[in-house]
N, C-alpha and C positions, 0 to 999 in steps of 0.2 A: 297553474297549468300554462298560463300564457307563458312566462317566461323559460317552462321547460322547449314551448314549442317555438319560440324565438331562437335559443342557444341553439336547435338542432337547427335549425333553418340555415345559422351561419356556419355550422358546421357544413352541412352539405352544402353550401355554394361556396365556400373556400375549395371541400373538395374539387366540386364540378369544374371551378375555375382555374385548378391546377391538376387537370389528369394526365399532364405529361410526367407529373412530379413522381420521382421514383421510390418516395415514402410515402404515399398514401396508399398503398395496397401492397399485401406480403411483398416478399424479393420473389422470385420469379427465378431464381438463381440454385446452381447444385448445391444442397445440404441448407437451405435460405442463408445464405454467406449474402453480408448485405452487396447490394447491389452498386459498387463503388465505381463499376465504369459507367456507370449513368449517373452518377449525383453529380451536380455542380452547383457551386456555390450561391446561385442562383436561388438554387432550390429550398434552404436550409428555411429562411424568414418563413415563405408561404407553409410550411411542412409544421413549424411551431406553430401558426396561427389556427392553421386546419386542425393539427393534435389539440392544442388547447380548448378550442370548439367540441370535439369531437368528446374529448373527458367530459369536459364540465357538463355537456347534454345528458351522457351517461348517469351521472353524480346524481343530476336535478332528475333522470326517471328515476335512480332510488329513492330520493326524495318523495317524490311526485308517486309510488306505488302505497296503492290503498292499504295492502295487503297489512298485516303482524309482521313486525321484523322478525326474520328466519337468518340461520348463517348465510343461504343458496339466495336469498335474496338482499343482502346485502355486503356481506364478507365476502362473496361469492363474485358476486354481479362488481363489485371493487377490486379486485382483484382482475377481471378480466379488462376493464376499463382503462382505456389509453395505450392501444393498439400503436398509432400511428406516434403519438408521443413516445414509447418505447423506442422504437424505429429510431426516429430521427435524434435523441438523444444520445443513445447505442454508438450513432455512427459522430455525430460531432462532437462530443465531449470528447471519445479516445480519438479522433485523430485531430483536434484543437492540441491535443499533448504531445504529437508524433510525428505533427509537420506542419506548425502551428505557422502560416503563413501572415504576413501582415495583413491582407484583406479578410481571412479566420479569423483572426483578433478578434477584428472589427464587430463580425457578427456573432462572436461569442460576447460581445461586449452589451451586444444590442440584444439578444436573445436573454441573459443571464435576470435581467426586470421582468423578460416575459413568464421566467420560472418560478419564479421566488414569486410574486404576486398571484399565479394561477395556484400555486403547493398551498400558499396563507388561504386564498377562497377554498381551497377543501378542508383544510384543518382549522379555520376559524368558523363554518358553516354550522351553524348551532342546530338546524334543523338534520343535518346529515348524522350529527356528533347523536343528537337525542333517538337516535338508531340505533346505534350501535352502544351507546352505554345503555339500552335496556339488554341489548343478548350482551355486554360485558358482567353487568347484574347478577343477571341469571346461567353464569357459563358452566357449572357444575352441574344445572341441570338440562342441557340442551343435549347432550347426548353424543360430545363433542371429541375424536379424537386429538391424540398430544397436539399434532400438527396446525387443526382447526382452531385448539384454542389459541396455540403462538400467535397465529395470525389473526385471531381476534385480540388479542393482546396487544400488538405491534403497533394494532389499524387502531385504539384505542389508545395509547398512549405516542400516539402520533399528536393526536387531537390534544390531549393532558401538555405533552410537551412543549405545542404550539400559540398557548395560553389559551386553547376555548374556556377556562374560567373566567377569564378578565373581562375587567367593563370594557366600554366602547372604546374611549381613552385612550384606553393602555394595548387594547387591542389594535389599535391602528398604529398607537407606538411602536408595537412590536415589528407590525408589518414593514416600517421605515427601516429599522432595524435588520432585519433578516434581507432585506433589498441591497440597503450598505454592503452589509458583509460578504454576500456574494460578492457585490461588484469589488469591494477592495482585495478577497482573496485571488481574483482573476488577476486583478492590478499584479501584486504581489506576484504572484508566477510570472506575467508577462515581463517585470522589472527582473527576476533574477534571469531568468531566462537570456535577456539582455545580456547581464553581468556576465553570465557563464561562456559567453558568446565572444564579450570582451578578454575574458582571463585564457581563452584559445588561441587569439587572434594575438594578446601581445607576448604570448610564452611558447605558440605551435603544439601546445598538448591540449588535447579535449579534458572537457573538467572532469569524465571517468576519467582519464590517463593522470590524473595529479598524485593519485599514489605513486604508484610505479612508478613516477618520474623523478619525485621527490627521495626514493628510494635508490634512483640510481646515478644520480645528480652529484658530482665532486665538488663543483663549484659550489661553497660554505655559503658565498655573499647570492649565487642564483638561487640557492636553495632558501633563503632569508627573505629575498625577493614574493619568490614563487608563494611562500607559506603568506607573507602579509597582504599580498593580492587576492588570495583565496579566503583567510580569514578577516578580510574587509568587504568584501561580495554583498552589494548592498548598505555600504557604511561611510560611502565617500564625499558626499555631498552633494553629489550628481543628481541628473534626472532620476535615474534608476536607484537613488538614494532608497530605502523602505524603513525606517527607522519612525517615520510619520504616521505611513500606513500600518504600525505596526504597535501604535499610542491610540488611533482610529479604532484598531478593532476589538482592541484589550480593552476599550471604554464600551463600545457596544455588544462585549460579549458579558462584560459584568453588570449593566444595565439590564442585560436580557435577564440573567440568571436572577437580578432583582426581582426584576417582572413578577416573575415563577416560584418567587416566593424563598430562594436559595441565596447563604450567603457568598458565595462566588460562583464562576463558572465551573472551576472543577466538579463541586457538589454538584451542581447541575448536570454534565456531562455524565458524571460516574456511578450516577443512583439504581443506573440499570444495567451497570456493568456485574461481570464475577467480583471485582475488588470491591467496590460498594461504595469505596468513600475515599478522600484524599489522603486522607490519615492510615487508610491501611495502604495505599501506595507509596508514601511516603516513609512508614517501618519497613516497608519493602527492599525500599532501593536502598536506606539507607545500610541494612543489612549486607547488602550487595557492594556498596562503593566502598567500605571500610577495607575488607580484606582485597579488593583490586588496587584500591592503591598503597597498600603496600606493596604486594607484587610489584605494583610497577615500581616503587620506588629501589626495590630487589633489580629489575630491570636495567634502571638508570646506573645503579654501579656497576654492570660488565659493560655498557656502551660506555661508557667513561672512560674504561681503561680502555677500547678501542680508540678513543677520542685521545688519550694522552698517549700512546703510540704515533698518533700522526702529529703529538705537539712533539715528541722525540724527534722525530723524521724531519723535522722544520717544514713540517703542511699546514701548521695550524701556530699562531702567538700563544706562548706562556700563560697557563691561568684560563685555558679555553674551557666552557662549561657544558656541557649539552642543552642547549636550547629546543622549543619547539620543531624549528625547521630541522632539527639534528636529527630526530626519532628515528624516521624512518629509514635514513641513511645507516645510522651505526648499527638500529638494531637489525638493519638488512647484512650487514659487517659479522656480529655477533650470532645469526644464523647461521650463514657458510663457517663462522668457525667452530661454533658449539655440534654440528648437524652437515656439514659437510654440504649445503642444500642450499641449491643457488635459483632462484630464478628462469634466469636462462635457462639453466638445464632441465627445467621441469615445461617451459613454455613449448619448445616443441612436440612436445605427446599431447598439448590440448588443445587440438583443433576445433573452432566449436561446432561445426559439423559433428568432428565424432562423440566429441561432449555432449551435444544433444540425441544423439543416436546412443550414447550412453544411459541414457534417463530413460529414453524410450524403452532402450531393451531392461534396464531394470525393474519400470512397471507392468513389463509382458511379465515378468518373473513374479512379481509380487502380486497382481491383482488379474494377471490375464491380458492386458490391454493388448491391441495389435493395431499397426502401422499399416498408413496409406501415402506416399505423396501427391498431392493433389496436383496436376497442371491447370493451365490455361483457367482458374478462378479469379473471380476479381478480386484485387487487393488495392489498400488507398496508397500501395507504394512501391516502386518497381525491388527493392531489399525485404519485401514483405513473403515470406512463405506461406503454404498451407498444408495440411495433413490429416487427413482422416483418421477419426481414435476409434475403434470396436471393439465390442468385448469380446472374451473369449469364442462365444457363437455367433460371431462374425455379425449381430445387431451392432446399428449404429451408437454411439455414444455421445460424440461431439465431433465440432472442426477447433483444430488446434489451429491458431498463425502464429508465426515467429517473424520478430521486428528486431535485430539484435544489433545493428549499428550507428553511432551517432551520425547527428547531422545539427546544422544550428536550424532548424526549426522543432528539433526536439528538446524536449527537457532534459536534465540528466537524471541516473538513477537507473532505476528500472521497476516494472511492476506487471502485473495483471489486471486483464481487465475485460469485461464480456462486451460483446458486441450485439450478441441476441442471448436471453435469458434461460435459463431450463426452469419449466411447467408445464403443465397439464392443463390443458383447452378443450372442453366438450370432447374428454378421454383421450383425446391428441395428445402424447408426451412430445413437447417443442425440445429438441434437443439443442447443446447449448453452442454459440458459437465465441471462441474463448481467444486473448490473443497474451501473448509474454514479449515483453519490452524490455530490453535493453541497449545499455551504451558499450559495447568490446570492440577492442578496433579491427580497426575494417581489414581486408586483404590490401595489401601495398609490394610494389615490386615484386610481385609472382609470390609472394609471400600469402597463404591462407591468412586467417582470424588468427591468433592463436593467444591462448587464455592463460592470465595469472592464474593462480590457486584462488584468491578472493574470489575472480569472475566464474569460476568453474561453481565453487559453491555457490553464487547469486544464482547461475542458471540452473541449479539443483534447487535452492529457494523457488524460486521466480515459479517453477514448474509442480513447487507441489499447492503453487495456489491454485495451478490451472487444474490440475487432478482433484481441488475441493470444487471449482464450476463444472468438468467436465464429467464425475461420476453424482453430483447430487441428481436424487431421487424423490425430487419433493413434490406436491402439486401446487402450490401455491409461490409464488415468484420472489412474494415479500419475503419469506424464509427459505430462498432455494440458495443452494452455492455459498459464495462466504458472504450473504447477507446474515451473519451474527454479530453476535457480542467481538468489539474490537477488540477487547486481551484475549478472544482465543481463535481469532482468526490467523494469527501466525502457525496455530498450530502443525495445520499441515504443510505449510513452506517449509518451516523449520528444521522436523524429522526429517524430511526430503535430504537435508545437510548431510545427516549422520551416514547414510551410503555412501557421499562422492567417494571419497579416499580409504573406502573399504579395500585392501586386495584385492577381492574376491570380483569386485567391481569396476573397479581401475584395470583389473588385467581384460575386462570388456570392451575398452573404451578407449585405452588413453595408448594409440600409437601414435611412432616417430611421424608427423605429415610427408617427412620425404621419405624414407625406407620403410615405411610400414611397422617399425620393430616396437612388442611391446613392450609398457616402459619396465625397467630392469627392475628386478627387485633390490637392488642395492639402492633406488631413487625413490623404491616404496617406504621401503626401510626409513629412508630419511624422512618423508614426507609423515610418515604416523609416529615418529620418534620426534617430531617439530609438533605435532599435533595443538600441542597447549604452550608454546611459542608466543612470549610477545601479547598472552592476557591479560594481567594486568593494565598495559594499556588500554587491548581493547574490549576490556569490560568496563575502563573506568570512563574513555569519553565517551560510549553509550550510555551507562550509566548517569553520568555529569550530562549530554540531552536531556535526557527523561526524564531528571532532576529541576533542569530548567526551565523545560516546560511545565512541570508540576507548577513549581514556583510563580509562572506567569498565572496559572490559572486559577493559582490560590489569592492572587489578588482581590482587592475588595475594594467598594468604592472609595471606603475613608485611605484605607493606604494606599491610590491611586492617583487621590486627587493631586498630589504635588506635579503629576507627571501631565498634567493638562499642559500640552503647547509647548512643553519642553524636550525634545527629541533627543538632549542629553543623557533624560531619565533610565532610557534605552541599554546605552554602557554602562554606565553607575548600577543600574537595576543586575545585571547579569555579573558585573563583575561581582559585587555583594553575593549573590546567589553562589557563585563559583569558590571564594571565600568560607560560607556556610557551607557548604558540602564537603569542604576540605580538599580541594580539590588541587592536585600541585601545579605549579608554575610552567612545567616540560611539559605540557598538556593541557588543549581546550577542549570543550565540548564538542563530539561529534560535528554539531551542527549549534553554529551561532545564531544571537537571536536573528541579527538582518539576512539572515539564507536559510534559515529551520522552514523549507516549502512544506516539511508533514504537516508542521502543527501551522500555520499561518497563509499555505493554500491545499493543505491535501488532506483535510477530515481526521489527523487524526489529533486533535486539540487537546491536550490534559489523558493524551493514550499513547504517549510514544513510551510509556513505559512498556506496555503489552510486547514487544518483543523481548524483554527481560521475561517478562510474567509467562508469557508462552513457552518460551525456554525451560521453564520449571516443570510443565508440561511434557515438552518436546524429549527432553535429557531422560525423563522417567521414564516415557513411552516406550525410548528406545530401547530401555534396559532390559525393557520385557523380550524386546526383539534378539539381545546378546543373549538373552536367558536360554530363548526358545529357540535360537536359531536365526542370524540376520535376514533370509527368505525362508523364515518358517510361514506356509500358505495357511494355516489357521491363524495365525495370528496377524497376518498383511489383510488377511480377507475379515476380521475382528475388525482391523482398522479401517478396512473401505466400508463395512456394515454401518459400525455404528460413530466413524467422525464424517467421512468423505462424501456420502451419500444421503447425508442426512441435514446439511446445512444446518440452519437456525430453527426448523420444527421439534425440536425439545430443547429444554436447560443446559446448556453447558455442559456443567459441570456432572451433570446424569449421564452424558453421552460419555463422559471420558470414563466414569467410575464403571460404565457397563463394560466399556472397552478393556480396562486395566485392570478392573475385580476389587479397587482400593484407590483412595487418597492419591491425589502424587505428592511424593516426596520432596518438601524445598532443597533439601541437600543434594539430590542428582543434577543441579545447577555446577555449585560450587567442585562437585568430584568433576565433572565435563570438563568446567574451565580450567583445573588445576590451582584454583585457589586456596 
């Protein structure tokens, strides 16, 4: 008891001593939109210290209660715990990614030991653990809904996953371990972040803009340039070099999975995925990259003969072959000639204004949703929107924010990501507050945004992650939103795709920015006659990622040991990998090992296959939807039922089979892509 009444004590005088601080009591704000024009930076250290205080007092009175463990007394009472921790992680993690300033860094740098060591004292706490694995014991007969027991399951194999079996030893080992790896996966972003920063600076294109540019780029030798700066990002020798950090953390993620009893990290990671194990990821892809690269190699012979047209023309020496930098040049060449479909002509219809007014009105169609634009909200950034989502009966649903142009304090890419959680609080449903990130370029010389085809799709992805946090229905936080299984949380990005370049949907959305005209159906025509365009490539550098990362994660101490101190093991390792996969020469991976930020700072390690896997998903889903009608509302409100609303509170694979009535089919992949 002493030490529960110590913990609080510091909890409450850190509060007392920071009640200016605008994270230790709710926001106070429309819709609780956190409170970003009062936070300052100031504030972040004391907000962790108070949060960290404030949990662990929580913890130690479940501890510390006499009572029988019950779910309401400790699944329950954990779940509500770390209020103010919520808060302030909420708000510094997404905007550490969105406007990550140097003095950010810093306390993201300082902060990141405070996490990792508070997370080990709940998951290594033997006396909290022996709670909850008696109601894990006993969960079939507690009397437990689906939901209840996910979340005992979760809170339970949190503990499993964090070694509470191990000795003392091993257990403090671990804790070293899980400390590194944060801090180097920070490293790691903040170095590329760097790069990306540099490859702007010495080429004037943001590193979203490196397709597109690479795509319309004449110059053979800039385009050569542009391709070997991009795929050395992180490989130079420089400070921002990551090839180190990246021997670091592959030794301490195989060390862990040791720990835990696993022969590599993969198996570790994947035991409580849909896929199960490496091996079935690995038949996976490899089913997938045999028939992409052929295609592509299908591919390579009509740029060729656009490539020897400009050796005719005297644009190019005798004997010129299509290389890497060539790709996207010729196969941009081979579009306008196969499909009459150029670029240009499709970028002026996609304002992203009306693009996102496009999503919007297609989820008023599918699930009811309705629009608000918010004024005068706080936001962490003067390009930051807001928007009110309600459903059909005009109840609240969520705050949506949109963040859609780069800046060098941002990363590139794009994603989602919640600001405040959706649960159920002493019968309070906290609705959620959601934001979508992206990099499309800005407005320039009285010019709007306006959007490649790629970017139109990301912003139709990016938004069906926010429709998985802003219709989940759940009470519990740890399984609300896309807190599930990482191979099927693409799932509702992905479908989200199969709309944009509907007719039916583009004739909602996609006007000229200056004369309002919609876009012609002669530009439709081209646009769904390109549809499966240039697959083969790009299923096979996704694929060739997913591949790579598998490969790093199937590592194991004995076949790592060579790469102790040797930062060359890095290229030799991946090119090997690239080799094995079959992977052709006119094509890298997605993403190289020294810039893969998924799997090396952004959680998804040994899962970046899950956008292929989800895809198998996503392509079936929507077949149902061609079946029954692209806005057939039994079947869009099937989909909000039982994927969108339901987060991580049942199985997976239950949630999809109640939605689809059957299996999904691997082959609805391969018919999508045209392979």
């Amino acid at each position: 008891m002493k030490k529960l009444f110590y913990t609080a004590a510091i909890a409450m005088a850190a509060i007392s001593c920071n009640n200016t601080n605008p994270f230790l009591t709710a926001w106070d704000t429309p819709y609780g939109i956190p409170d970003f024009n009062a936070v300052k930076e100031k504030h972040y250290i004391p907000a962790f210290e108070a949060g960290i205080a404030q949990q662990q007092a929580e913890i130690d009175a479940i501890i510390a209660n006499a009572d029988a463990p019950t779910f309401e007394n400790v699944v329950v009472a954990y779940e509500k715990s770390g209020a103010i921790l919520d808060r302030v992680v909420g708000v510094l993690f997404n905007v550490s990614e969105t406007d990550a300033t140097e003095s950010l860094q810093k306390i993201v740098e300082q902060v990141l030991p405070m996490v990792s060591v508070h997370s080990d004292n709940i998951f290594m706490n033997a006396d909290f653990f022996k709670k909850v694995e008696v109601l894990y014991n006993d969960m079939e007969n507690l009397g437990l809904n689906q939901e209840q027991k996910m979340a005992l399951k979760k809170l339970y194999n949190g503990f499993v996953n964090n070694g509470i079996a191990l000795g003392e030893a091993e257990q403090a080992r671990m804790r070293e371990i899980n400390m590194e790896l944060s801090s180097l996966s920070n490293t790691f972003g903040n170095k590329l972040l760097a790069e990306n920063n540099a490859f702007a600076k010495e080429f004037g294109v943001a590193i979203s803009e490196y397709g597109g540019a690479m795509a319309a780029t004449e110059d053979r030798a800039l385009r050569e340039k542009m391709f070997k700066a991009y795929a050395s990002r992180g490989n130079n020798g420089n400070e921002n070099d990551t090839k180190e950090l990246i021997l670091k953390m592959m030794a301490l993620r195989i060390e862990k999975a040791g720990l835990l009893g696993y022969a590599n990290p993969a198996q570790m990671i994947l035991h409580d995925k849909m896929a199960g194990t490496p091996e079935t990821v690995d038949a996976f892809l490899a089913g997938i990259i045999a028939p992409a690269v052929a295609k592509a190699k299908a591919e390579i012979v009509d740029m060729q003969a656009m490539m020897d047209e400009d050796i005719k023309a005297g644009l190019l020496p005798a004997g010129s072959k299509i290389e890497p930098w060539d790709w996207a040049y010729y196969a941009e060449k081979v579009r306008k000639a196969k499909y009459a479909l150029d670029e240009e002509q499709t970028k002026p219809y996609f304002q992203m204004e009306n693009v996102r007014q496009g999503v919007f009105d297609l989820t008023t169609k599918l699930f009811g949703l309705q629009y608000e634009k918010l004024e005068n909200i706080p936001t962490y950034h003067a390009e930051v929107e807001g928007f009110k989502v309600m459903d059909a009966d005009s109840s609240l649903i969520g705050i949506i924010l949109t963040d859609y142009f780069p800046r060098e304090t941002k990363r590139g890419g794009a994603w989602m990501n919640n600001f405040v959680n959706q649960e159920v609080v002493d019968g309070v449903d906290i609705r959620p507050v959601i934001v979508n990130v992206g990099n499309f370029a800005k407005p320039v010389d009285g010019k709007p945004s306006l959007l490649t085809l790629d970017q139109v799709e990301t912003l139709f992805h990016e938004y069906g992650h926010a429709l998985h946090g802003l219709l989940s229905k759940c009470t519990y936080k740890s399984v609300a939103g896309t807190s599930v299984a990482r191979d099927f949380v693409e799932l509702p990005s992905q479908i989200m795709e199969n709309w944009a370049f509907e007719p039916e949907v583009l004739a909602t959305y996609a006007r000229h920015y200056e004369t309002g005209e919609v876009i012609p159906a002669e530009l439709v025509n081209k646009i769904t006659a390109a549809g499966t365009f240039n697959q083969g490539f790009m299923t096979t550098e996704l694929a060739a990622a997913a591949m790579l990362d598998l490969k790093w994660h199937m590592l194991d101490s004995g076949s790592f040991a060579v790469a102790q101190d040797d930062n060359s093991f890095v290229e030799t390792f991946e090119a090997e990998a690239c080799k094995q996969m079959g992977l052709i020469d006119e094509i890298i991976p997605r993403y190289r090992s020294t810039y893969f930020a998924h799997i090396f700072s952004g959680g998804y390690s040994a899962g970046y296959y899950s956008y292929l896997w989800a895809e198998v998903l996503d392509k079936d889903a929507y077949e149902l939807f061609m079946q029954k009608g692209i806005f057939d509302s039994e079947t869009a409100m099937s989909f909000r039922r039982n994927i969108l609303e339901k987060g991580g509170s049942e199985e997976p694979m239950e949630l999809y089979r109640r939605f689809r009535g059957a299996d999904p089919d691997p082959a609805a992949l391969v018919r999508a892509r045209g392979l």
